[in-house]
Phi, psi and omega in degrees: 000136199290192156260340150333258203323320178283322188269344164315290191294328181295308191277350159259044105270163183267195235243004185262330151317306168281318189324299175307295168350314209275326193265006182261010187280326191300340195271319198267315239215131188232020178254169186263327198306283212286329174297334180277317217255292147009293207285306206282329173274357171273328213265323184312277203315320192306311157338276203302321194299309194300300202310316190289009198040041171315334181269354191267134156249011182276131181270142162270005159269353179300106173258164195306153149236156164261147195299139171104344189263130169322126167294316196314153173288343173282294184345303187281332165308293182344277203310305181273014161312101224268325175293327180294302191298334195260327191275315223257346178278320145040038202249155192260138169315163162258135208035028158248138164288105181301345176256137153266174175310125208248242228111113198246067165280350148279004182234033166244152196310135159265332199280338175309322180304284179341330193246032178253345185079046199204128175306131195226126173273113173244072176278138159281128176191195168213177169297340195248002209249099188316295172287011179281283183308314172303342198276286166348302132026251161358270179328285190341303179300309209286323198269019166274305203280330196214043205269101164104349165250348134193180198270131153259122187253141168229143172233143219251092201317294157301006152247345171231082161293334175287332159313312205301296173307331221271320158231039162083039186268156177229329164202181208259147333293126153256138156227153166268116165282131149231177200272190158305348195255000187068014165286124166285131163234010188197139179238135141221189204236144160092167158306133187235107208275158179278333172298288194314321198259351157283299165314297185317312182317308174288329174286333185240020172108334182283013175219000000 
């Protein structure tokens, strides 16, 4: 056996190789000399092979993947993520609609209201206006809730000003009761509670 061929092997093999290696040394080599210095660089390599762990293939940075799951480190954040994890179990109603539902009462007639023969709530306001916005709501429910037993209206002060002269607003939010006849029959200024305007309604007939 050539000294090629013995450091081929000392260095590709594990350490039960070289141990055979060393006792197959006696058959090559016939001096006592060169068999202790032989003997002494496979016991070196054996060394340096045990300190380095070299026989280990386990990485300890690796992590499992489950089958089907991104290896990447966001993936696996995504995945055990408890919001990501919340959206997607999630499940939709069939036919609800994520926005609710609104109503566009400024963009109904108030003289179509006047002529219908139906007692009618008309406020003047405007859109930009807090207590106008605190107002809106309301309307909405009352003109949902009494959908055919009178009208609710919003007039939109800076887009129909000749209403506006016509009946006198001087500030924002005012509604107007008028009657079956589109006659006015009740004025107030301000927030107006959904209670306070159901009770007038009833004190003056439209309910």
């Amino acid at each position: 056996m050539s000294k090629r061929v013995l450091f081929v092997c000392v260095h590709n093999s594990d350490r039960s190789q070289m141990a055979e290696a060393f006792f197959n040394l006696k058959g090559v080599f016939m001096t006592r000399n060169t068999f202790l210095v032989m003997a002494l660089i496979i016991l070196l390599a054996a060394s340096a092979a045990a300190c380095s762990g070299g026989g280990s293939t386990e990485d300890v940075s690796s992590v499992p993947v489950t089958p089907g799951q991104d290896a990447s480190p966001a993936a696996t954040e995504q995945a055990a993520s408890p919001a990501t994890t919340e959206q997607a179990a999630s499940p939709a109603t069939p036919g609800q609609d994520a926005s609710p539902t609104t109503l566009d009462l400024a963009s109904i007639s108030l003289k179509d209201c006047l002529s219908s023969g139906k007692f009618t709530l008309a406020e003047f306001g405007w859109k930009d206006c807090i207590p106008c916005k605190q107002m809106k709501p309301i309307l909405e429910e009352l003109a949902l809730e009494y959908e055919g037993v009178f009208n609710v209206v919003i007039v939109e002060v800076y887009s129909q000003e000749s209403l506006t002269r016509a009946h006198k607003i001087m500030a924002i939010p005012t509604q107007i009761i008028f009657n079956d006849k589109g006659v006015e029959v009740y004025r107030h200024i301000g927030y107006f509670s959904k209670k306070e305007i159901l009770a007038k309604l009833k004190s003056l007939g439209g309910i």
